[in-house]
Every structure is written in C-alpha cells, then in structure tokens.
BALOZA-965071 format. One record per residue (C-alpha): chain; residue number from 1; x, y negated, z. Coordinates in nm, 2 decimals. Layout:
N
('A', NUM, (X, Y, Z))
...
***
This chain:
419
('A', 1, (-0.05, -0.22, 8.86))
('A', 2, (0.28, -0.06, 8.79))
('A', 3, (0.31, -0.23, 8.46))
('A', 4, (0.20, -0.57, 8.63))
('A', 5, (0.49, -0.53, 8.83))
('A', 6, (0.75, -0.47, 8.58))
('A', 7, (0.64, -0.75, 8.38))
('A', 8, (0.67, -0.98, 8.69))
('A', 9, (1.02, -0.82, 8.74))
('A', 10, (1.11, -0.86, 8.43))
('A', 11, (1.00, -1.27, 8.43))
('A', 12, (1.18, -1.33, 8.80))
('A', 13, (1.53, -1.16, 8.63))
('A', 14, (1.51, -1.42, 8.34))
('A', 15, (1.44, -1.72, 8.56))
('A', 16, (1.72, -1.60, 8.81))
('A', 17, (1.99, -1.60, 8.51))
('A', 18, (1.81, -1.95, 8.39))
('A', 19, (1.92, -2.07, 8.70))
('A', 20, (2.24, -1.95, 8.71))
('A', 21, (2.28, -2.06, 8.35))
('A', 22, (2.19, -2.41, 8.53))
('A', 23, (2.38, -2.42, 8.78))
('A', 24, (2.73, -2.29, 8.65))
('A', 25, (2.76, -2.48, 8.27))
('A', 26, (2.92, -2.21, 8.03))
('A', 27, (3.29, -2.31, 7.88))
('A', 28, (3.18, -2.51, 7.54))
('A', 29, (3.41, -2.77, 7.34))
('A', 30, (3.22, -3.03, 7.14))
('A', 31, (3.45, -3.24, 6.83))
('A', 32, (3.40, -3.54, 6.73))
('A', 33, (3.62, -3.86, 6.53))
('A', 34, (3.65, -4.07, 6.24))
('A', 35, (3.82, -4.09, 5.93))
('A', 36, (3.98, -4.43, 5.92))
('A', 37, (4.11, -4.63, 5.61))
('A', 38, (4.27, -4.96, 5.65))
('A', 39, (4.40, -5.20, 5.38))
('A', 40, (4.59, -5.48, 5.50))
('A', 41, (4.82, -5.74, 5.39))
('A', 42, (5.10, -6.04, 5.56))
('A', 43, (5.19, -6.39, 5.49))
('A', 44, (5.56, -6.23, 5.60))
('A', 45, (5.76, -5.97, 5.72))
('A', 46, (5.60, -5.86, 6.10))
('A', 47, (5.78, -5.69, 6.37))
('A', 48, (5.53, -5.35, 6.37))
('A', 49, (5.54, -4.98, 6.40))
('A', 50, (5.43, -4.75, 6.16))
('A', 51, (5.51, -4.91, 5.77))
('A', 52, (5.39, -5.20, 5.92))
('A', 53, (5.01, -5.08, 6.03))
('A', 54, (5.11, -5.17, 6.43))
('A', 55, (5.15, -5.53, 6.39))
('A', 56, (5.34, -5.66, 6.72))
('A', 57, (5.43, -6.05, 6.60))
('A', 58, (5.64, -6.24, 6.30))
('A', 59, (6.01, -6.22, 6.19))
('A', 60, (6.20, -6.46, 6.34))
('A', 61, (6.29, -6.71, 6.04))
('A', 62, (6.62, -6.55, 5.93))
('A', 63, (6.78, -6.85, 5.63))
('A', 64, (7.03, -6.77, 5.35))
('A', 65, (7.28, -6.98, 5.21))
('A', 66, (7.00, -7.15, 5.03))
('A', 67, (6.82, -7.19, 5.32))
('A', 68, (6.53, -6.98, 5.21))
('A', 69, (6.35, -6.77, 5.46))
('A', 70, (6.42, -6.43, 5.40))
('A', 71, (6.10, -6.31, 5.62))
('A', 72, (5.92, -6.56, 5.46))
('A', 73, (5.82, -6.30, 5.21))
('A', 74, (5.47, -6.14, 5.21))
('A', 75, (5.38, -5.76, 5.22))
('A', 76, (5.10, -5.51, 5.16))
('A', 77, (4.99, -5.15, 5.25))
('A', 78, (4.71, -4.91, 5.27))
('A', 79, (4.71, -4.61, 5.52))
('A', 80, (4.44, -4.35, 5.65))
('A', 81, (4.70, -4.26, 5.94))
('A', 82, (4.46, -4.39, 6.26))
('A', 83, (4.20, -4.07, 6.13))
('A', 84, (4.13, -3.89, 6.48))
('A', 85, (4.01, -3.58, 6.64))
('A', 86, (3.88, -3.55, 6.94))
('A', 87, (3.75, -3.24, 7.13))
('A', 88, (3.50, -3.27, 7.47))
('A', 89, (3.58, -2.99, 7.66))
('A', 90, (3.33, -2.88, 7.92))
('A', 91, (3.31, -2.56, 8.16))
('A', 92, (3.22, -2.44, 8.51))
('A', 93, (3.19, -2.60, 8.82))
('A', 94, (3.57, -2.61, 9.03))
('A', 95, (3.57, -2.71, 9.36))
('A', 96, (3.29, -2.82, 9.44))
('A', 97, (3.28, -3.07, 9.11))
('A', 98, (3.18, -3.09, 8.78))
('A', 99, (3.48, -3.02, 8.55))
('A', 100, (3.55, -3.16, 8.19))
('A', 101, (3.81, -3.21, 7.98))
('A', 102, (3.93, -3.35, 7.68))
('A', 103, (4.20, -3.34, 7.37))
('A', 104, (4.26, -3.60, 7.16))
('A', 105, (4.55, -3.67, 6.86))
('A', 106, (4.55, -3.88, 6.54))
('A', 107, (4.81, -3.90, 6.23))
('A', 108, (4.96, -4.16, 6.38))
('A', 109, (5.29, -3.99, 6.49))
('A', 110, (5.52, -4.10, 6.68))
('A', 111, (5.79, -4.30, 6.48))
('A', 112, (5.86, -4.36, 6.07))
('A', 113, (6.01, -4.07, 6.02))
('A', 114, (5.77, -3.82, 6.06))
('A', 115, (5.42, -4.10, 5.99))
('A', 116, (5.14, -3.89, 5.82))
('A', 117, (5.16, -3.60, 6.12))
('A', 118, (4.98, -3.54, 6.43))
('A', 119, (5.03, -3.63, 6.73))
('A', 120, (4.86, -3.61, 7.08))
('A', 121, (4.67, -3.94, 7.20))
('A', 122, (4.48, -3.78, 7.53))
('A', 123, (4.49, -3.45, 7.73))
('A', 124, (4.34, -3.46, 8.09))
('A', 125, (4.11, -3.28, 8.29))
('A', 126, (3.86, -3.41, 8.53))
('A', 127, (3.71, -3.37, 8.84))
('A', 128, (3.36, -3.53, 8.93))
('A', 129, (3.21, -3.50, 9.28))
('A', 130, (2.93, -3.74, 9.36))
('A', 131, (3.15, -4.04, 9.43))
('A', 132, (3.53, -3.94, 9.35))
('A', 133, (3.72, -3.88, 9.07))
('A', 134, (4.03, -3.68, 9.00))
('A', 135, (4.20, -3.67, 8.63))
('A', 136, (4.53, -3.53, 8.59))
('A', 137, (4.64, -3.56, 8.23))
('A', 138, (4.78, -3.83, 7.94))
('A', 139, (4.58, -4.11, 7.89))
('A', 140, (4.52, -4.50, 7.89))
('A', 141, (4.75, -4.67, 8.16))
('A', 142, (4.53, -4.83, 8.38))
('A', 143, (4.68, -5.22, 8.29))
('A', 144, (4.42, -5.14, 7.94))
('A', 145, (4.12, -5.09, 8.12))
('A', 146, (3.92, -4.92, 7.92))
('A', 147, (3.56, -5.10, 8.02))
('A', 148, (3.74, -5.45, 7.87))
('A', 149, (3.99, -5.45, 7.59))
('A', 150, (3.95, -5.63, 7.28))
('A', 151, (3.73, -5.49, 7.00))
('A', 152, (4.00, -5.59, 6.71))
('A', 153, (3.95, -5.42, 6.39))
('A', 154, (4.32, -5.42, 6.35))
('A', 155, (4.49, -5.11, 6.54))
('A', 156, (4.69, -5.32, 6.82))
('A', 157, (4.44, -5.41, 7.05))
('A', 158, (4.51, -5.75, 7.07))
('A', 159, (4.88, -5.63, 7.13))
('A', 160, (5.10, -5.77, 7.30))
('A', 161, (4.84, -6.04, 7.48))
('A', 162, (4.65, -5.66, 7.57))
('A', 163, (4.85, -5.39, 7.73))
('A', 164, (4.88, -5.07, 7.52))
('A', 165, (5.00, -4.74, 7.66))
('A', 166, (4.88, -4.41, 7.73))
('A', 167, (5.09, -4.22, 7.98))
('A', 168, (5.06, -3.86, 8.13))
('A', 169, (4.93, -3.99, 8.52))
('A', 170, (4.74, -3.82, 8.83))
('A', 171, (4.43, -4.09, 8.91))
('A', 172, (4.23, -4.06, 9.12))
('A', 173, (3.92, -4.31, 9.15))
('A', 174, (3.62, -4.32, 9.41))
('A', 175, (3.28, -4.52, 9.33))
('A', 176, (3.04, -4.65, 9.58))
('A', 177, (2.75, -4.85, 9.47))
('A', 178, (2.86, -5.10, 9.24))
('A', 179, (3.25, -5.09, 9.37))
('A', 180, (3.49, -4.91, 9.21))
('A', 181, (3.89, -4.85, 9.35))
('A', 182, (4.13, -4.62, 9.12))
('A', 183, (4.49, -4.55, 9.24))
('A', 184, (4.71, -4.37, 8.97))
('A', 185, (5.07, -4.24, 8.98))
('A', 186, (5.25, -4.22, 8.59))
('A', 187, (5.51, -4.10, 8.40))
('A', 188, (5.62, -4.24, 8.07))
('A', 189, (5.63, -4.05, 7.71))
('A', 190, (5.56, -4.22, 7.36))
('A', 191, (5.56, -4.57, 7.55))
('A', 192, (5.84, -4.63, 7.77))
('A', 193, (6.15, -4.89, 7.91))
('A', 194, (6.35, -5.06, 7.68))
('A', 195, (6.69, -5.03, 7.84))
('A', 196, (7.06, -4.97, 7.73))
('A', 197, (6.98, -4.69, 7.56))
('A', 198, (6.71, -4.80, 7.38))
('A', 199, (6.34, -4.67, 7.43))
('A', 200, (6.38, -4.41, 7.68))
('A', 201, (6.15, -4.23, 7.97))
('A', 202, (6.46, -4.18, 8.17))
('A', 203, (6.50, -4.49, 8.30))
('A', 204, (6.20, -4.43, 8.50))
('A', 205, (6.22, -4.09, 8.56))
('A', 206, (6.58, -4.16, 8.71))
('A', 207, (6.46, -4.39, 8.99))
('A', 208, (6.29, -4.08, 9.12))
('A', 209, (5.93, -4.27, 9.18))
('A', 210, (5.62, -4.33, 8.94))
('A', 211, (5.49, -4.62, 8.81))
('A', 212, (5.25, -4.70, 9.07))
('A', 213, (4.89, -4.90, 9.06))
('A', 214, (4.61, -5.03, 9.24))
('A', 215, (4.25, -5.15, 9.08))
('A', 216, (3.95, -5.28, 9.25))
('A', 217, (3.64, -5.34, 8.99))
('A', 218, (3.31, -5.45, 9.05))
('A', 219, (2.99, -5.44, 8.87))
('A', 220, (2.64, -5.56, 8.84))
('A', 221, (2.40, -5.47, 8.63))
('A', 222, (2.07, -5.64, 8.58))
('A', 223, (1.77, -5.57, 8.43))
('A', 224, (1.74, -5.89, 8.26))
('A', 225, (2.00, -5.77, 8.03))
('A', 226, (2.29, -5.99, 8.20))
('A', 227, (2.57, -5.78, 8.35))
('A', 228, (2.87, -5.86, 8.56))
('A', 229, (3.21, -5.64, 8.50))
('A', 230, (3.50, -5.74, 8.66))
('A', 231, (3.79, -5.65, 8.85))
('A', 232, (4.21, -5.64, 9.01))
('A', 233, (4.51, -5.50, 8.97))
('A', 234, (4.87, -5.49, 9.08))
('A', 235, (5.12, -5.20, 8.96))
('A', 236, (5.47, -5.16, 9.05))
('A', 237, (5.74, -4.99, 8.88))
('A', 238, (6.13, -4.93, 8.97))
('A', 239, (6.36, -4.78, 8.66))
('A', 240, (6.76, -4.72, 8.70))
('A', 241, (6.95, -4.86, 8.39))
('A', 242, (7.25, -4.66, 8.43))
('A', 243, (7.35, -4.33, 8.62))
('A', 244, (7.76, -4.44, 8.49))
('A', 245, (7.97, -4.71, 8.45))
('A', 246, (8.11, -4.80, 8.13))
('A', 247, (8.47, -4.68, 8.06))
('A', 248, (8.61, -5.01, 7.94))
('A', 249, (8.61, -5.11, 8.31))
('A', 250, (8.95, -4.91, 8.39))
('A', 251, (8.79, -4.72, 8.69))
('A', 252, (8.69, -4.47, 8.55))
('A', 253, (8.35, -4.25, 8.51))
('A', 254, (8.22, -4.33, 8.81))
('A', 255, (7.85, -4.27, 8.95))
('A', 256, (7.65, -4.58, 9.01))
('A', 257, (7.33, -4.62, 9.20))
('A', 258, (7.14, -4.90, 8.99))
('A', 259, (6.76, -5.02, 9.02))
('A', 260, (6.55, -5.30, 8.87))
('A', 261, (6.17, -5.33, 8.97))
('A', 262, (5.90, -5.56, 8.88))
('A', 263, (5.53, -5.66, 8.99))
('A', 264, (5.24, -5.65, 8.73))
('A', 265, (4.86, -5.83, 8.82))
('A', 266, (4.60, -5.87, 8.62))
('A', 267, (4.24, -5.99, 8.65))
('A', 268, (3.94, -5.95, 8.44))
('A', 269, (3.59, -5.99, 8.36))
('A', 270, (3.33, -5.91, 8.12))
('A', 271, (2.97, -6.06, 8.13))
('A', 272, (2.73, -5.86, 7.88))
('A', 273, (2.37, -6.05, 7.76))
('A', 274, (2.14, -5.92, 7.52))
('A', 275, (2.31, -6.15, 7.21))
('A', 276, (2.68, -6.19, 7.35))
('A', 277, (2.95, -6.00, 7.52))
('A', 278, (3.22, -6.20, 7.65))
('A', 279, (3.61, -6.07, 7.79))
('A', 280, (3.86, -6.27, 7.94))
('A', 281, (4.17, -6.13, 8.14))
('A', 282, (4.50, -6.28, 8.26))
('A', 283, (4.82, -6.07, 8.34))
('A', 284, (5.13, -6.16, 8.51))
('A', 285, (5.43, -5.88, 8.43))
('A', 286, (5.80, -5.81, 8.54))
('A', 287, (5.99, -5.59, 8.29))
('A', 288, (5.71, -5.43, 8.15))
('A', 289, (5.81, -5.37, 7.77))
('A', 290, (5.68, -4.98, 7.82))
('A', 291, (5.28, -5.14, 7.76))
('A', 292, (5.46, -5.31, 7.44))
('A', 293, (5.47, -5.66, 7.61))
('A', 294, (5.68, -5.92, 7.56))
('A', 295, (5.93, -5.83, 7.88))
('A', 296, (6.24, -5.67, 7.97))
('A', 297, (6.52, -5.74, 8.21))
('A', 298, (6.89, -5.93, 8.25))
('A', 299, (7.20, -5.83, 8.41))
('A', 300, (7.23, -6.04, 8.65))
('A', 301, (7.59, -6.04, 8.76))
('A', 302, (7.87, -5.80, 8.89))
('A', 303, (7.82, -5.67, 9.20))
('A', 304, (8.19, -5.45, 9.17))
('A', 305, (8.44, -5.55, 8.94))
('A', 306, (8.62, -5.23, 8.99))
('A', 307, (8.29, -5.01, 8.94))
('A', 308, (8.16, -5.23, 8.67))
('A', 309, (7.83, -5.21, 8.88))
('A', 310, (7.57, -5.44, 8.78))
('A', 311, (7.25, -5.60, 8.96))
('A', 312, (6.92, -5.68, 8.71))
('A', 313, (6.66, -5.93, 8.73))
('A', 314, (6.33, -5.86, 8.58))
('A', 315, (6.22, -6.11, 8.25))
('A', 316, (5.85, -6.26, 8.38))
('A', 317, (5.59, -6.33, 8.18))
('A', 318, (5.20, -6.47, 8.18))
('A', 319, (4.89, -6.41, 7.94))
('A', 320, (4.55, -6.50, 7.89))
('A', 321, (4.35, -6.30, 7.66))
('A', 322, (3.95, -6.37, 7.57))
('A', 323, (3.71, -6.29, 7.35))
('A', 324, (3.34, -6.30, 7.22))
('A', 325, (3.15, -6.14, 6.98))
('A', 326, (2.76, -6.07, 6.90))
('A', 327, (2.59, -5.76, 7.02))
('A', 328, (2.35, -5.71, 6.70))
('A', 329, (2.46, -5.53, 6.32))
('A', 330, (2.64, -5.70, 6.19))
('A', 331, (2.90, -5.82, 6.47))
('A', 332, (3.05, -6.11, 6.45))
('A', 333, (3.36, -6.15, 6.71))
('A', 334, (3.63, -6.35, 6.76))
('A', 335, (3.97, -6.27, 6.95))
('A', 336, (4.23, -6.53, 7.11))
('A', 337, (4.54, -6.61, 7.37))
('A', 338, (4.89, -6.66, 7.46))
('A', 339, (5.16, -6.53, 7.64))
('A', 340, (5.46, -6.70, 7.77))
('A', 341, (5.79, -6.57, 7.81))
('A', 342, (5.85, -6.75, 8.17))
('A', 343, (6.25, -6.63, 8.18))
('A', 344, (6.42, -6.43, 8.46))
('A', 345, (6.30, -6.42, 8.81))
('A', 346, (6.66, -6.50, 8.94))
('A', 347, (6.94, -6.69, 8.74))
('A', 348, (7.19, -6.47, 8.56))
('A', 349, (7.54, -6.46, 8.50))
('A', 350, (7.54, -6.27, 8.17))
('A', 351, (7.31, -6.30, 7.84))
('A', 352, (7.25, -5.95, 7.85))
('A', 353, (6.88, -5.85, 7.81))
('A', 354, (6.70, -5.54, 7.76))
('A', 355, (6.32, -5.55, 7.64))
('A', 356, (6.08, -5.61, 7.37))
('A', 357, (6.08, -5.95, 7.21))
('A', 358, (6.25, -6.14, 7.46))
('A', 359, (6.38, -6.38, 7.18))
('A', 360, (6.04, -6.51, 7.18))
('A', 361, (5.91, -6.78, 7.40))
('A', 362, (5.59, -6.83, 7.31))
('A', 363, (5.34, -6.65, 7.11))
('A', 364, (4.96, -6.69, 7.04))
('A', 365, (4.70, -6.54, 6.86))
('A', 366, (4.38, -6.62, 6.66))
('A', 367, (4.17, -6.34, 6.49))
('A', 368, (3.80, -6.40, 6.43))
('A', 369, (3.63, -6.08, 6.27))
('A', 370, (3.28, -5.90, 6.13))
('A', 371, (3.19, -5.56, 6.19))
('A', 372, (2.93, -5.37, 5.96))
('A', 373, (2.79, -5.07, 6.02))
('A', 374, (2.52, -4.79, 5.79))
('A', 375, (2.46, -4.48, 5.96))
('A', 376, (2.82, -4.31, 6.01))
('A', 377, (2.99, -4.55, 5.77))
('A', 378, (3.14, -4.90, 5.92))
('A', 379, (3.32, -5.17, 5.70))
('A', 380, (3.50, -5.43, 5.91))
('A', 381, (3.74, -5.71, 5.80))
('A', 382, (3.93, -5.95, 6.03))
('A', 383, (4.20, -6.25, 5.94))
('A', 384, (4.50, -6.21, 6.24))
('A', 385, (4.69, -6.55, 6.29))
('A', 386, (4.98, -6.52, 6.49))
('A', 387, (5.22, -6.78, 6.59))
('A', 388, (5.59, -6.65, 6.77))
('A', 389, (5.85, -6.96, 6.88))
('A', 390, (6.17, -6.77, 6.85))
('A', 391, (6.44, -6.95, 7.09))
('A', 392, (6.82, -6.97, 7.13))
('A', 393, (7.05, -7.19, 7.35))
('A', 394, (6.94, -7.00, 7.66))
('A', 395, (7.02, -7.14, 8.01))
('A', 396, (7.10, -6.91, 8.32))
('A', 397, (6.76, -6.82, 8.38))
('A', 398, (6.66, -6.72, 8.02))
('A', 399, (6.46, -7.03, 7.90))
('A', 400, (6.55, -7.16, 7.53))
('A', 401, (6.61, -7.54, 7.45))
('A', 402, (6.55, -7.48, 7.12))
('A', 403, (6.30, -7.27, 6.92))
('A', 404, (6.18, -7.18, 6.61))
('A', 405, (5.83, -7.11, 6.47))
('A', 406, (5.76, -6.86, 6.25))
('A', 407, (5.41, -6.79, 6.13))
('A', 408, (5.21, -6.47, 5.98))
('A', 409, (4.87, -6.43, 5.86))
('A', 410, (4.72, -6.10, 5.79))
('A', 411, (4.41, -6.04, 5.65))
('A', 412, (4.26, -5.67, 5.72))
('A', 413, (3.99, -5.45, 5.56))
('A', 414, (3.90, -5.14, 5.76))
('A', 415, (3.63, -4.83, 5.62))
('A', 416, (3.54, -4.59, 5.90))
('A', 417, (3.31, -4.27, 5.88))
('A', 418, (3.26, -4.13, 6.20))
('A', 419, (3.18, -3.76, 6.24))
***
C-alpha cells in the first residue's frame, strides 16, 4: 500500500510541474532568415541607396555641351547585403499576457560608407492579452502596413508609391471580432525629415511631440477561400526646422520658435481567392520624406525681417499603388502606380524646399515579376520600369511649367535560401 502511494505521489508531482511548465512558457529564442543574392542591372544612373541596390527613381537628364545625357549611361551590380537574421524571442507570462519578442538586423547598414555591416531592422517586445496589444520597440511604421505591401522582388517595396520606414514607436492595438484599431506614437532613427540640415531626427524630436497615427482595419474571412482585408489611416506629424536664425540677418543669434506639420491618409484593401491576391492602396501626404516619399516642405515667407524667422508650408502629394499576382508555385505578379507631386499647400515667397525628390512631378511605375520556389531555395526575376518628369520654372505654389522625362529600366535576378 505504502509503495502504491509513493508511486501515485510521485505521478501527481510530475503532472503538477507539467502544468506549471504549461502554464508559465520557459525563456527560449528561435532564429531564423535567409541568405539573399541579387543581381541587377539599369538602363541609367538611379537615384538609390546602397551602390545602387535601393532603387528610389531616374537621374534627372543632366546634358553636356554635346548635348548627350550624362545619366543616360547604364550600370550593373551584384550584392548579398539584404542576407538577414532574425531571432523569435519568447518567455513567461507578464501581466497578465503572453510576452514575445523579437530581434532582427541585415548587412544592409546604414549608409555607403560602412555597406557590408550589420545593422538593426526590428527590436520590440510584445504584449498579448485576449484582445489588446502592446509593442514597444523599432519596427515598420504603421503607413507600410504590414498585412498589404507589395511583394516586389526588388528590395524597395514598391518605394516611393509604398511607404518605407521602420521607426522605434509605442503601439498599442485592440481586436474585436473582425475589427481591428492601432494607435502608435514614433520617433525617427535610420528614416527621418529632410530639413536644412540634411536627414536628421532632430527636427522631429525638437517639436517636442511624436509622430502620431490612427488605423482602423477590417477583415473577413470566408470559407470559400475569398477574403476581405481592408482598412484607414491618418497620421500627423509636427518637426521644427530651426532652433536659430541665420547670422547673415544682422540680428544676431537669436532663438526662434519654428514649426511645420502635415496630415498623412491612406486607404487600402486586399481581397485573397484561391488563384489571385489582389492590393490596392491610395495615400495622401504632407512633408512626409522620413517614409522615403516624394515630399518635403517650402519656406513660405518672412514672418520677421529682423529675426530672419521663417513660416513653412508642407509640399502635398497623392499615390495609388496596386497589384496582383497568383497564389500557386510558380507566382506570377505584377506591380503598378503613380504619385503626383501636387506642390505646396499654401503659396510661397521663396524657392526654398526641403525634401526628397521634390524636383519631380510625376512618377510611375511598372514591374511585372515571377517567383520560383524548391524547398528553401527561391529564384525570382522582375523587369522595374520607372518613369520620373523632372520640372523647372516653378510658380509660387511649387508646380513646374516645364518638365523633363527621364526613363530607367532595371531588370533584377534574386536567389534566396531561407534557413
């Protein structure tokens, strides 16, 4: 009887620490990535980070004395530099939630100078109860939403018709049914303003107030196979240009209290069937060069001539983005849209303008691809057409009555093995 006993101990101690084991997930960090190699070349010089593997949009046609297009001259390069690591980090219960975490980084870096070495992509922690969210870390900004974004072979994302930042953020998202609303507050780091100091997170951090957004999405999913994804957005985002004035204006260093802000919406959807998936989003954006956008902002006059104080206008701009592509092995996809640089929002005194691109007017894109894939190893190629009208002979609200077309045509070969 005795022994009975301990043995029925013994089996009620090991279920008790199963339980346990259950209910409180031990610490554990799962990797995973890809090795990436792309091969790639251009009809002409591109406007693009990274020796060219970031393509943005075309040189502007830039004549000699001849008259011969010195961007018209093509271009080639191979890099394995988009390679990633990613480690899934999970652990105990916090709060009442389920906690996870991840880190993420590639060999992207984060300029020229120092290409070939790693760099950090993600780094958050999250929070799951049953129907809220809480993730506190660097990652996508919410304007690319992450449930539809163009599958392009080529490493921009459809940029600049997409969005494309990651910034550190606290969001915090709650589900309920098929409704989903996320409210986030960023920063800025490897993406930021374009101001008079070039590329900076200052601008931002100077006004004191995050970049702020809203998103409502829906979804419905069927069992037929044919789901609904779509959704809303509107951020809003205030940067100070300058904290001094210059010291050409004979007053003196003196302490100035400018701001510029600009609106961003978008809207989206995604409908998924058993052969097709296909994406289609529009965005309008004020001064929103930190998602690598064609945007910016003006000086818009003098508001103290002894100060040298200035007021801004935000540079507006619209884009429509869509794409389809089949669901089977191979995939066959293709990518398209156009953005318009729509000028400033008020007229302007001065042609000073601070941004990304804002030389170009219009710009669209065509890229049609196919997608292989064998176990862990995926070959993809895709031809990118993109068309920039460069402008000049601006009036007071920024709109060009001339431009000039320049074209680029790159044609890309990617080999992936995923680990």
């Amino acid at each position: 009887m005795k022994r009975i006993l301990s043995i029925a101990l013994i089996l009620a101690s090991n279920l008790a620490l199963f339980a346990q084991e259950e209910e409180a997930p031990k610490f554990g960090i799962k990797f995973s990535g890809f090795v990436k190699n792309d091969f790639f070349w251009d009809s002409r010089q591109t406007v693009a980070a990274r020796e060219g593997h970031f393509l943005l949009w075309p040189s502007p046609v830039d004549l000699d004395d001849n008259d011969v297009d010195i961007n018209g001259k093509s271009s080639f390069n191979f890099l394995s530099i988009q390679s990633r690591l990613s480690g899934k980090i999970t652990g105990p219960d916090a709060f009442g939630a389920k906690t996870s975490g991840l880190i993420e980084g590639d060999f992207f870096a984060q300029a020229n100078d120092n290409i070939n070495l790693f760099r950090l992509r993600h780094a958050y922690v999250k929070l799951n109860w049953e129907h809220m969210e809480v993730m506190a870390g660097q990652y996508w900004n919410p304007l690319f939403v992450t449930s539809c974004f163009p599958g392009t072979v080529s490493f921009n994302t459809g940029t600049p018709l997409q969005s494309f930042a990651r910034n550190p953020q606290l969001r915090v998202s709650y589900r309920t049914g098929g409704l989903s609303f996320i409210a986030a507050a960023l920063g800025q780091r490897d993406y930021s303003t374009v101001g008079p100091n070039g590329a900076s997170s200052s601008y931002l951090r100077n006004s004191a107030v995050p970049d702020m957004h809203l998103q409502l999405h829906f979804k419905i999913d069927n069992e037929s196979g044919f789901n609904i994804l779509g959704g809303i957005g509107a951020a809003y985002k205030t940067i100070v240009p300058r904290l001094v004035n210059n010291l050409s204006t004979g007053a003196g260093r003196t302490a100035l209290n400018e701001k510029v802000s600009g609106v961003t919406a978008i809207l989206f959807t995604k409908i998924t069937t058993a052969p097709l998936t296909i994406k289609l989003q529009g965005r309008y954006g004020e001064n929103i060069s930190d998602v690598l956008a064609i945007s910016g902002f003006a000086v818009k006059e003098i508001v103290d001539p002894v100060t040298g104080e200035f007021s801004y206008t935000p540079l507006k701009s619209t884009t429509i983005w869509g794409e389809i592509h089949t669901n089977g092995n191979p995939q066959v996809g293709i990518f398209g849209g156009v953005t318009s640089n729509n000028g400033t929002k008020e007229a302007m005194d001065y042609m000073t303008v601070y941004g990304r691109g804002t030389s170009i007017r219009t710009l669209w894109r065509m890229a049609p691809r196919v997608v292989y894939n064998a176990g862990k190893v995926r070959v993809a190629m895709e031809v990118e057409y993109t068309s920039a009208d460069y402008g000049s002979n601006y009036n007071e609200f920024y709109i060009p009555e001339v431009t000039t077309t320049a074209n680029n045509l790159r044609v890309l070969t990617a080999i992936y093995y995923f680990f």
